[in-house]
Backbone bond lengths (Angstrom), bond angles and torsions (degrees), N, CA, C in turn:
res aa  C-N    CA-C-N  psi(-1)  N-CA   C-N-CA  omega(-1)  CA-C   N-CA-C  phi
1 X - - - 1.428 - - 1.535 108.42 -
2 X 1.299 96.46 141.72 1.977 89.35 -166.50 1.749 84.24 -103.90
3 X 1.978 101.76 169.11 1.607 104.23 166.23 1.648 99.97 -108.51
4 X 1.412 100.51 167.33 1.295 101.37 -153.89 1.582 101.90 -77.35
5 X 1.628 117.06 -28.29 1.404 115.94 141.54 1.406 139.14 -29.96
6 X 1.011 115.22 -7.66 1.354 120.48 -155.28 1.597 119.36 -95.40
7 X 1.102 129.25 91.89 1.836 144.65 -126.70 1.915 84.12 -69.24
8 X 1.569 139.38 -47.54 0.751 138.43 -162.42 1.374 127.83 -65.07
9 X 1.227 143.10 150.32 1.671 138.41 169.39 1.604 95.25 -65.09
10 X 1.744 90.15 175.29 1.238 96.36 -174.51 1.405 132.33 -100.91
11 X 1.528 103.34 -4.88 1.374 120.27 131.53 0.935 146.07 -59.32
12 X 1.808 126.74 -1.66 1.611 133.86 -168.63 1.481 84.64 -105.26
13 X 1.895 118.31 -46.82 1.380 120.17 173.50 1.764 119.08 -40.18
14 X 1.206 118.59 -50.72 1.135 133.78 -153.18 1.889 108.68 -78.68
15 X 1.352 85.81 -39.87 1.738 107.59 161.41 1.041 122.11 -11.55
16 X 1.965 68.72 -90.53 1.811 99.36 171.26 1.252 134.44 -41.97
17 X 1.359 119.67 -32.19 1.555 134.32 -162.07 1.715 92.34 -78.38
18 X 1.480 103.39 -50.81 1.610 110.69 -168.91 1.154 112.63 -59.09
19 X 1.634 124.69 -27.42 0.921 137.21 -166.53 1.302 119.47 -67.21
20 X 1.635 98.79 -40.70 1.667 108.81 -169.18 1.534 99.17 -117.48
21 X 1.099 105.50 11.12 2.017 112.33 150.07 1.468 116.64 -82.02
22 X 1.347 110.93 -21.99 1.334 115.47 -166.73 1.751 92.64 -93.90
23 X 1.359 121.20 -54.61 1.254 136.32 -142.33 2.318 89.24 -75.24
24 X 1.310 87.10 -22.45 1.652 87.16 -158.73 2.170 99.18 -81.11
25 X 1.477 94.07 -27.67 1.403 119.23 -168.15 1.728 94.03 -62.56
26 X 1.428 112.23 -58.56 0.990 141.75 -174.89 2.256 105.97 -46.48
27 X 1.095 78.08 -60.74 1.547 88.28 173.64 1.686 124.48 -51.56
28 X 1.352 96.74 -46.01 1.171 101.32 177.40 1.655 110.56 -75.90
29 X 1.282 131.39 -31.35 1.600 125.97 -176.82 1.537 105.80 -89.57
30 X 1.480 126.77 -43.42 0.937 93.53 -160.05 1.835 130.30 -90.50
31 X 1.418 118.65 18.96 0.822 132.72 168.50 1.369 131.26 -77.88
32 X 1.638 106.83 -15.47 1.170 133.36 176.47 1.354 120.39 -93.79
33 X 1.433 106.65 -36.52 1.236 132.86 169.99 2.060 109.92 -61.34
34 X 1.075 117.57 -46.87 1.815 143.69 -164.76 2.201 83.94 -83.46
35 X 1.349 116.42 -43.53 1.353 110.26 167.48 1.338 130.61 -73.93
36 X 1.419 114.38 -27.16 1.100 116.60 171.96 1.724 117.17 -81.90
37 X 1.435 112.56 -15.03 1.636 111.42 165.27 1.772 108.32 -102.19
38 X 1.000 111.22 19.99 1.504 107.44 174.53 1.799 77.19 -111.10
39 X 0.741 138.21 -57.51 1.645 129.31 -168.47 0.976 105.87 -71.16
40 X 1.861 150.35 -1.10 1.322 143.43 158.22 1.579 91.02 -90.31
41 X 1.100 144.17 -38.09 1.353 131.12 179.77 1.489 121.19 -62.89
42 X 1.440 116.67 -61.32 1.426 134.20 168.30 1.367 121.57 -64.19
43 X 1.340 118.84 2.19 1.562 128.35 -165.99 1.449 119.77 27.83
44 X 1.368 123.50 63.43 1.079 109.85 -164.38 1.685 87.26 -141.47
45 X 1.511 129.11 157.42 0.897 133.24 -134.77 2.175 113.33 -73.94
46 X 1.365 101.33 -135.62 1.810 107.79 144.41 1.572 127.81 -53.74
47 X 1.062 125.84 -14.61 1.371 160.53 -154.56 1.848 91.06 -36.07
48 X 1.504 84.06 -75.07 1.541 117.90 -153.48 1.967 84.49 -79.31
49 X 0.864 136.25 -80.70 1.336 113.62 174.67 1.408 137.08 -43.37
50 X 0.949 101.70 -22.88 1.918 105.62 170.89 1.497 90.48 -67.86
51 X 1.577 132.48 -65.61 1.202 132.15 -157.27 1.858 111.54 -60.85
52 X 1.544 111.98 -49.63 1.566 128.62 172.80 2.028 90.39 -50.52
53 X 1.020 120.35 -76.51 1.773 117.87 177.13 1.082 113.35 -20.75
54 X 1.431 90.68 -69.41 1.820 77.70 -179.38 1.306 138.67 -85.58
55 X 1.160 113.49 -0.85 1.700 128.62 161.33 1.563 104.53 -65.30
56 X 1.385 119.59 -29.19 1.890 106.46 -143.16 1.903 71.27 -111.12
57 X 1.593 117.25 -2.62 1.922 98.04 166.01 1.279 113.90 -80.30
58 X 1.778 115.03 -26.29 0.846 105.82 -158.70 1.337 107.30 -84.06
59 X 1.004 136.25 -39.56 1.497 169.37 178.53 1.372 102.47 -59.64
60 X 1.370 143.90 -32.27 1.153 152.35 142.88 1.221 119.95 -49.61
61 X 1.126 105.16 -81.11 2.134 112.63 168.53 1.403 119.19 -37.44
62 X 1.771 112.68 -36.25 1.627 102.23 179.27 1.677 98.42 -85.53
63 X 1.235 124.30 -0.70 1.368 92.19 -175.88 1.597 99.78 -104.99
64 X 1.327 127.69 -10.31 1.086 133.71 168.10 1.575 107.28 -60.32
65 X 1.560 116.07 -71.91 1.595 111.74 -179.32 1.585 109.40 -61.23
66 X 1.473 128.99 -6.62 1.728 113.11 167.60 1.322 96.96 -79.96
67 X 1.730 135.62 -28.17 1.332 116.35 175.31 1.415 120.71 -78.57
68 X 1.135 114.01 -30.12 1.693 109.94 153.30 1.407 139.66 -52.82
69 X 1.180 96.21 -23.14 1.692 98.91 168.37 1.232 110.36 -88.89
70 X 1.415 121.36 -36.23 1.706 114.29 166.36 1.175 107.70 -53.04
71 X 1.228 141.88 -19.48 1.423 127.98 173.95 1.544 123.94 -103.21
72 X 1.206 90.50 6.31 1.869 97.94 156.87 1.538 118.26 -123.61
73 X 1.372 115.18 31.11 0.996 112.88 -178.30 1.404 139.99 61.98
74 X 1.253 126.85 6.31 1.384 142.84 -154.12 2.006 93.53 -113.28
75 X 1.385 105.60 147.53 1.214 110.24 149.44 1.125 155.96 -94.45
76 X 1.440 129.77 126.39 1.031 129.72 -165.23 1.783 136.34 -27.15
77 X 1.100 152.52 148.15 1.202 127.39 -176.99 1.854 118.21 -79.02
78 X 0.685 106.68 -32.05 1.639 118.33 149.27 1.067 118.15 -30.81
79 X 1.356 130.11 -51.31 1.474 134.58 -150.45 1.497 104.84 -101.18
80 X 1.316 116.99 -24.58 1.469 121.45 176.87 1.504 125.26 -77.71
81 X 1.216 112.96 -6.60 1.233 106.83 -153.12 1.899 72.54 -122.32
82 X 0.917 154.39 61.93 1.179 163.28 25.60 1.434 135.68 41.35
């Protein structure tokens, strides 16, 4: 949803959104994905994908809740301690 402030078309908006739908999607698989060929290389079991999983949740979730706070207006915790 764009604000009516909002200097951009509504295609530059829409972009963006795809952009960091893709980028967030991305986060979450391919870390799992980079574990699951370190464990066909190293022959070693779930190992390397349990570990890639749960890196690409975590790494997913923070970039999800930094886009949630852009949408409540609040600043990041990063940015405060500035």
């Amino acid at each position: 949803m764009t604000r009516s402030d909002e200097p951009r078309s509504k295609l530059a908006v829409g972009m963006d959104w795809a952009t960091r739908a893709t980028s967030i999607g991305l986060e979450f698989v391919v870390p799992s994905l980079l574990g699951a060929f370190l464990d066909q290389k190293m022959k070693t079991s779930p190992i390397g994908v349990l570990i890639g999983a749960l890196v690409g949740f975590g790494v997913g979730m923070t970039h999800i809740l930094r886009i949630a706070k852009e949408g409540t207006g609040e600043t990041p915790r990063d940015q405060t301690k500035t």
